[in-house]
C-alpha positions in Angstrom: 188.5 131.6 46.6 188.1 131.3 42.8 184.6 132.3 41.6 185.1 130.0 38.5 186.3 127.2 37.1 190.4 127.2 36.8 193.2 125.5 36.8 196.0 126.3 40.1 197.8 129.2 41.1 200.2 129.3 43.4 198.4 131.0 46.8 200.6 134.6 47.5 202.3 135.4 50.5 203.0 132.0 51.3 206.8 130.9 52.9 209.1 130.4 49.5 212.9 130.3 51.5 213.8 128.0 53.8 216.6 127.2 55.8 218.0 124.4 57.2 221.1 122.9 58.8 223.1 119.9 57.6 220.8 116.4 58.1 217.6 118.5 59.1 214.6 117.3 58.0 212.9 120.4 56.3 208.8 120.5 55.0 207.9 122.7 52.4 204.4 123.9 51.6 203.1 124.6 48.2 199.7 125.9 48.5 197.4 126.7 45.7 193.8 128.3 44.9 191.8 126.0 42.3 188.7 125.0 41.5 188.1 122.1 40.9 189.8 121.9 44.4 190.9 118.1 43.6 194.6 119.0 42.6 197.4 116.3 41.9 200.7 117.8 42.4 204.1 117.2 41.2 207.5 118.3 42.6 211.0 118.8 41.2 213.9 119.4 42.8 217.1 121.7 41.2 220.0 121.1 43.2 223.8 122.0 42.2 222.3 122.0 38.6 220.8 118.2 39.1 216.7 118.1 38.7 215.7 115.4 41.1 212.1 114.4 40.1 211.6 111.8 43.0 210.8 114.3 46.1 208.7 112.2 48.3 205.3 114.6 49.0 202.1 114.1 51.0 198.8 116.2 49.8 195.2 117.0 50.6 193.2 118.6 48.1 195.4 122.5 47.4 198.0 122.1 50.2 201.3 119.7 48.8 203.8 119.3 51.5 207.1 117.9 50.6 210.4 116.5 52.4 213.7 117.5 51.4 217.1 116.4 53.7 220.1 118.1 53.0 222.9 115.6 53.5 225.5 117.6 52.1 226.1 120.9 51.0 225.2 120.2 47.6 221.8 119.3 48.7 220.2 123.1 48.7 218.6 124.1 45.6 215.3 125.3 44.3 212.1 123.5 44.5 209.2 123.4 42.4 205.5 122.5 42.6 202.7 122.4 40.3 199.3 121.9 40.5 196.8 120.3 38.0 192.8 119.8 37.9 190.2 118.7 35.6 190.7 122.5 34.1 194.2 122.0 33.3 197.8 122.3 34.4 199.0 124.6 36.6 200.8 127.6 34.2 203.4 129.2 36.5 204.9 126.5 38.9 205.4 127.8 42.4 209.2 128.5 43.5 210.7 127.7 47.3 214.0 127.3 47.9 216.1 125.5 50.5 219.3 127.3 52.2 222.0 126.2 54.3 222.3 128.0 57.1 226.1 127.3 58.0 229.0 129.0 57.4 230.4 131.5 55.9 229.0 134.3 58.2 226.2 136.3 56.4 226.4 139.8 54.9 225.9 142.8 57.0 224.2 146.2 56.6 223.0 145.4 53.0 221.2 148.8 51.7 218.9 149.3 48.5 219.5 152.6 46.7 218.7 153.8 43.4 215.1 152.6 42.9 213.5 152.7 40.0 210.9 151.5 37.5 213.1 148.9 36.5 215.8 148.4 38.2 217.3 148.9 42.1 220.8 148.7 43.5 222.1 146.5 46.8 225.4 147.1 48.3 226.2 145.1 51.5 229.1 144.7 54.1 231.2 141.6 53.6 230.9 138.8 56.7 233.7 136.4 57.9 234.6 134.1 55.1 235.0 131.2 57.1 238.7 130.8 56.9 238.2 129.8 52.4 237.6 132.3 49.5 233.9 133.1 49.0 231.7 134.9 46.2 228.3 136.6 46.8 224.8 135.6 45.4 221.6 137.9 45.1 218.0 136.4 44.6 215.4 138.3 43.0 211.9 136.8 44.1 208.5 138.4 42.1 206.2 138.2 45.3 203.3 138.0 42.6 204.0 135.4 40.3 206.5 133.5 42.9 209.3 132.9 40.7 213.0 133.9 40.4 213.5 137.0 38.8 217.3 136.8 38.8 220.4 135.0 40.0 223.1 137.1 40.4 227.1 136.2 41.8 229.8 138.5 42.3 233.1 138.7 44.1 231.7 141.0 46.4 229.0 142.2 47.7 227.5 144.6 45.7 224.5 144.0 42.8 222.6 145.8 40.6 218.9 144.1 39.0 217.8 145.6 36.0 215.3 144.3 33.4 212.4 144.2 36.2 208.8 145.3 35.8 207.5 148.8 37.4 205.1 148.8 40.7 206.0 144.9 42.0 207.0 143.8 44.5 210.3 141.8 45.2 212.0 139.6 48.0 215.8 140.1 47.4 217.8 137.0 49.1 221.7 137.7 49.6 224.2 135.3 50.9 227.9 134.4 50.7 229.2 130.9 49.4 232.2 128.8 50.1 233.2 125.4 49.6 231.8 124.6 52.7 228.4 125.9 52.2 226.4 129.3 52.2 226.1 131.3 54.4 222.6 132.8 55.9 220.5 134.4 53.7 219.6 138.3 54.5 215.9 139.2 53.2 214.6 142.5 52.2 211.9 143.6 50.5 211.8 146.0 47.5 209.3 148.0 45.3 209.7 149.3 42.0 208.5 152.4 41.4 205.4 152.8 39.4 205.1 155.1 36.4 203.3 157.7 38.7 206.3 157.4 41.0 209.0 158.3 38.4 207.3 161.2 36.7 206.9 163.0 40.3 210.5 161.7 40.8 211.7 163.6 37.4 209.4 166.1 38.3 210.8 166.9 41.8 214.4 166.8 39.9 213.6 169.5 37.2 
């Protein structure tokens, strides 16, 4: 709970990913702290670079919930919620995103290496491509300020994030795209190192 008067923030550790199979009916929750606990809310939805505005939502007081049907395989994107009181608006909108979870087959035995400060490296095993030519995607999530770090594709699967911030936090979503679909997305979880962390590191080294 907020011991003064604010406008909303998105509530951490909350679900930001979901999947869902062609024609399911899929709910996402946007929960946020405020106070004033009388928030509106408003949604948007990004999907195959479109920004649909008219996402039909429900809400009581910090807890949004709305309904997204993916019809085709265009219909997965990125969805985003803000918040607003008597305080103000909402400053960082909070991020879910909607996956298929059909073909082609996810990646296997994905490994982080090279972790540092700022940046970390992902290398993962290719999965079946579902009879098509497919390309490879990485998500990077901020866990703390629930937004997307970073989008990256390649022609296989192996990434490397740079540009990050030391000692946060990161959900890392990987998954391989057809013209069919994606495939399942593989989570991890991944820390940068804080400053302390690197100086032992070059430390250890010398």
């Amino acid at each position: 709970m907020l011991s003064w008067c604010d406008s909303p923030v998105c509530v951490p550790g909350q679900k930001i990913l979901y999947g869902a199979t062609r024609h399911e009916e899929v709910k996402v929750v946007c929960e946020v702290d405020a106070d004033p606990t009388d928030v509106s809310f408003h949604w948007s939805f990004n999907k195959s670079g479109e920004n649909m505005e008219d996402v039909p939502f429900i809400s009581d007081g910090t807890r949004s919930t709305a309904t997204v049907t993916a019809k085709t395989d265009y219909d997965y994107g990125t969805l985003t919620c803000t918040g607003s009181n008597s305080v103000g608006l909402q400053r960082e909108p909070c991020v879910y995103t909607v996956i298929t979870a059909g073909p082609p087959d996810p990646v296997q035995n994905c490994t982080l290496m090279n972790i540092t400060q700022h940046s970390f490296r992902l290398e993962c095993m290719e999965g079946s491509n579902g009879g098509l030519r497919q390309h490879f995607v990485m998500e990077v999530h901020d866990t703390q300020l629930h937004r997307l770090r970073g989008n990256h594709t390649a022609d296989i699967p192996v990434f490397l994030a740079r540009d990050l911030p030391p000692h946060t936090g990161f959900v890392v979503v990987v998954y391989a795209v057809n013209a069919k679909g994606r495939s399942q997305a593989v989570v991890l979880r991944v820390n940068t190192q804080s400053t302390k962390q690197a100086e032992n590191r070059k430390g250890t080294v010398r």
